[in-house]
C-alpha positions in Angstrom: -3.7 6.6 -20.8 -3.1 8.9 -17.7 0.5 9.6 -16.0 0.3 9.3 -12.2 3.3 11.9 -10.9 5.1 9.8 -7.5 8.2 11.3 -5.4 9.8 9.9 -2.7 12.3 11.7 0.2 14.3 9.6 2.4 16.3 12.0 5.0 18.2 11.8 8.0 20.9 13.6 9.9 20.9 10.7 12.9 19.8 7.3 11.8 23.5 6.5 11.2 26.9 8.0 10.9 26.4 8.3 7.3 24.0 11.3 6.4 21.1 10.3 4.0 19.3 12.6 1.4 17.5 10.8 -1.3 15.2 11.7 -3.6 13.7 10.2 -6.2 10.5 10.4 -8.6 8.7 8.5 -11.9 6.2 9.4 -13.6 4.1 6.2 -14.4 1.7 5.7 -17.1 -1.7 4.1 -16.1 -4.8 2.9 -17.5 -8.3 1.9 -15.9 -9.2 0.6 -13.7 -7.9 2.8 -10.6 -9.1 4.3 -7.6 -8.0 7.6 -6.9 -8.4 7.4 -3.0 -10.8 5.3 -0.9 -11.0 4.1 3.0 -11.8 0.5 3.6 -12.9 -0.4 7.2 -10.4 -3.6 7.6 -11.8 -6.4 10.2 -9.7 -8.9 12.1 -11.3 -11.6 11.6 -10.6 -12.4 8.2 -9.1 -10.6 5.1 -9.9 -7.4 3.1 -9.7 -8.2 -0.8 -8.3 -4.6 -2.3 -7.2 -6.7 -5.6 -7.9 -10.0 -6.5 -5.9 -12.3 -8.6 -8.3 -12.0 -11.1 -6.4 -8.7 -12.1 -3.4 -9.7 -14.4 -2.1 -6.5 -15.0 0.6 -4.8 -12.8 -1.1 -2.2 -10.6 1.0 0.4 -8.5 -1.1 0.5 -5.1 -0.8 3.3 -2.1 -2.4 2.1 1.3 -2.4 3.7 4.7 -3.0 2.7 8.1 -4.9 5.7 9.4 -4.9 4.4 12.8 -3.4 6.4 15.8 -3.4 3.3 18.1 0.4 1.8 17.9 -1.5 -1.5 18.9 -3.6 -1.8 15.7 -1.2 -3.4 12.6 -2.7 -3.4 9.1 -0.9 -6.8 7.6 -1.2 -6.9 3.6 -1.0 -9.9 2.4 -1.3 -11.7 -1.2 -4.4 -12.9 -2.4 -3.1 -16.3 -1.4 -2.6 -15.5 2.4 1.4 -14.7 2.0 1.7 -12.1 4.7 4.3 -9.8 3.4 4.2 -6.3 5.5 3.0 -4.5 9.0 1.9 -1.1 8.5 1.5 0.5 12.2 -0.3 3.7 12.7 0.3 6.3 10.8 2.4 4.1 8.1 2.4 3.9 4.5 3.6 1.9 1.6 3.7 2.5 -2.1 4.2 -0.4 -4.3 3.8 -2.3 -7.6 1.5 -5.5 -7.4 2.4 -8.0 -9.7 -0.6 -9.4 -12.0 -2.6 -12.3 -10.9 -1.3 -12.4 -7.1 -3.9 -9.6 -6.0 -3.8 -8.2 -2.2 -5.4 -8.1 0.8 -5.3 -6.8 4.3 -6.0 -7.8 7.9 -6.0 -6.4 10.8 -4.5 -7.3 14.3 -5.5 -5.3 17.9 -8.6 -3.7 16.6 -10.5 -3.1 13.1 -8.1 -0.3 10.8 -9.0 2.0 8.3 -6.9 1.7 5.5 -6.7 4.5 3.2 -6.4 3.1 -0.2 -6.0 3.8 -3.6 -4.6 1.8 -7.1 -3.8 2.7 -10.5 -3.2 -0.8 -13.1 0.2 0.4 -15.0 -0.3 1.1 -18.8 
């Protein structure tokens, strides 16, 4: 078993009248398989398979949309088509994939390159 160390930091001074400083951090055990870091060319004419429902084990999944063009959206989506998030240039998101309903990724605009990587929770 491995621990992967993860922190997040929410701030603002003007997003509301209400000042916001959060921050908070896990540290998550993990087993194989994982992928430290890749980058995935994503197409737009059909879906990217990162993790296929094959994959019954929760796995904690990072991906980035390392496009600058505001025009070109990453779309993750289950396994079964369910879009479920835009990433825009630049963005990120960190979550936990439940087991068996796997992810994927399209693109809209242009092809993306989605930086990538996944860690199945131990």
């Amino acid at each position: 078993m491995a621990t992967l160390t993860t922190s997040l930091t929410l701030s603002t001074t003007d997003a509301t009248s209400d000042r916001l400083n959060v921050t908070v951090s896990d540290a998550l055990t993990t087993t194989n398989p994982a992928i430290n870091l890749a980058r995935l060319s994503i197409a737009t004419d059909a879906p990217t398979n990162i993790l296929t429902t094959a994959n019954s084990s929760i796995t904690y999944v990072y991906i980035k949309n390392t496009n600058t063009d505001a025009s070109h959206i990453l779309t993750l989506k289950t396994d079964g088509a369910v879009a479920f998030s835009d990433l825009s240039a630049g963005e990120f998101a960190i979550l936990p994939i439940k087991g068996a309903v796997g992810l994927e990724c399209q693109a809209s605009g242009a092809a993306v390159v989605a930086e990538y990587g996944y860690w199945t929770k131990g």
